[in-house]
C-alpha positions in Angstrom: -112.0 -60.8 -11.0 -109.2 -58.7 -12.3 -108.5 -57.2 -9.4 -108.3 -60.8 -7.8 -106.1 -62.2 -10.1 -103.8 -59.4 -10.3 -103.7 -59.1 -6.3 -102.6 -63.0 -6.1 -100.1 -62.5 -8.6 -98.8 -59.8 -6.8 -98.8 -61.8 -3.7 -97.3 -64.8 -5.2 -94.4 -62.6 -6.7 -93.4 -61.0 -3.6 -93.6 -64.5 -1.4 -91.3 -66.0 -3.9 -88.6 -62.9 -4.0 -88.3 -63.1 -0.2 -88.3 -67.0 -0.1 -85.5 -66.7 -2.5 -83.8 -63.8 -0.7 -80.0 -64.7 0.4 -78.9 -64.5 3.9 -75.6 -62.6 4.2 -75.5 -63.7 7.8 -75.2 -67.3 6.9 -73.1 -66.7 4.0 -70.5 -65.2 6.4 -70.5 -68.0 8.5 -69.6 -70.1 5.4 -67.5 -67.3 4.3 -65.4 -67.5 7.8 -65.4 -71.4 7.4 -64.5 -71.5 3.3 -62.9 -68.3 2.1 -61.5 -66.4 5.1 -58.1 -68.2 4.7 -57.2 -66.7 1.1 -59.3 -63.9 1.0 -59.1 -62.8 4.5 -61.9 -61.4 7.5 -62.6 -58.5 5.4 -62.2 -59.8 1.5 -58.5 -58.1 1.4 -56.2 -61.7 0.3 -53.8 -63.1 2.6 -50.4 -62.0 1.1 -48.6 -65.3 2.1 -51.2 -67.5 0.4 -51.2 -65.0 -2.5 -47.5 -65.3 -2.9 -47.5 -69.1 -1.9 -49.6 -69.9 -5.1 -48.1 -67.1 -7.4 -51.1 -65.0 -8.1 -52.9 -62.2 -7.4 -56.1 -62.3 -4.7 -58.3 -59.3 -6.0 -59.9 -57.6 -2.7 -63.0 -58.6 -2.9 -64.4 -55.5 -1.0 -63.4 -53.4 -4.6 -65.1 -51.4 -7.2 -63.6 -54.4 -9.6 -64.9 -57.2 -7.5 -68.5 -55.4 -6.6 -69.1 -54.2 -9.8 -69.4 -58.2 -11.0 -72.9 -59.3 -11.2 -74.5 -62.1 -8.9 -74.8 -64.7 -11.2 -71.0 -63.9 -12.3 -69.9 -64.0 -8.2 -71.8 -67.6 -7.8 -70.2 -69.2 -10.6 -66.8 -68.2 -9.3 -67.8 -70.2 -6.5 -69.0 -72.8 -7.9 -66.6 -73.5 -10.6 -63.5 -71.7 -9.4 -61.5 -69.3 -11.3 -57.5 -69.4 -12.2 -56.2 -71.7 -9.2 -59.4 -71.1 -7.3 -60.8 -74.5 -6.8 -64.8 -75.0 -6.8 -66.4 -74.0 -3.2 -67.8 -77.8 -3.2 -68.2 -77.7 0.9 -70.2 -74.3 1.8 -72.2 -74.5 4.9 -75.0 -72.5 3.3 -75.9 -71.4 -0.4 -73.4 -69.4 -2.9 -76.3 -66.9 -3.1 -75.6 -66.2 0.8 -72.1 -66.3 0.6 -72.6 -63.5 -2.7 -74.7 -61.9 -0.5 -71.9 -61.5 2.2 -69.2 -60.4 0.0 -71.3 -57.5 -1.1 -71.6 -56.3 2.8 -67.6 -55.9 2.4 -68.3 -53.3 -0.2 -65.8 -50.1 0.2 
């Protein structure tokens, strides 16, 4: 019985990571529709938004960037950062869109 219960938890624990898995492929399609115009195709800022709104657009492809953890990356998103406005229109999750921005890792 053990053996049972131990097996389903198993089971139940690995059907519930991969449900909850992101999907970097959709987060770059929200990515191209909702960041791309600040923080470029490849995560390096657009230097005449940067200098249009006075700050500076870390590269999101960097060790500073990618060394931030998930959780930290989603609530940028969510709730903005500096004069980053909240991400209220994303055509997929902030997970997917985190997911993503760690593919543009250097």
């Amino acid at each position: 019985m053990k053996t049972l219960a131990a097996a389903s938890l198993a089971l139940l624990t690995f059907s519930t990571t991969v449900a909850l898995a992101a999907d970097p492929k959709a987060g770059g399609a929200a990515y191209d529709k909702s960041c791309k115009g600040c923080h470029g195709a490849t995560g390096i800022a657009n230097p005449a938004i940067a200098k249009m709104m006075g700050v500076t657009i870390p590269d999101l492809g960097s060790a500073a960037v990618q060394g931030l953890g998930d959780a930290d990356l989603v609530k940028v998103v969510n709730e903005g950062k500096g004069k980053m406005k909240p991400i209220k229109t994303l055509s997929a999750s902030p997970e997917d869109v985190v997911a993503f921005v760690r593919t543009l890792k250097k």
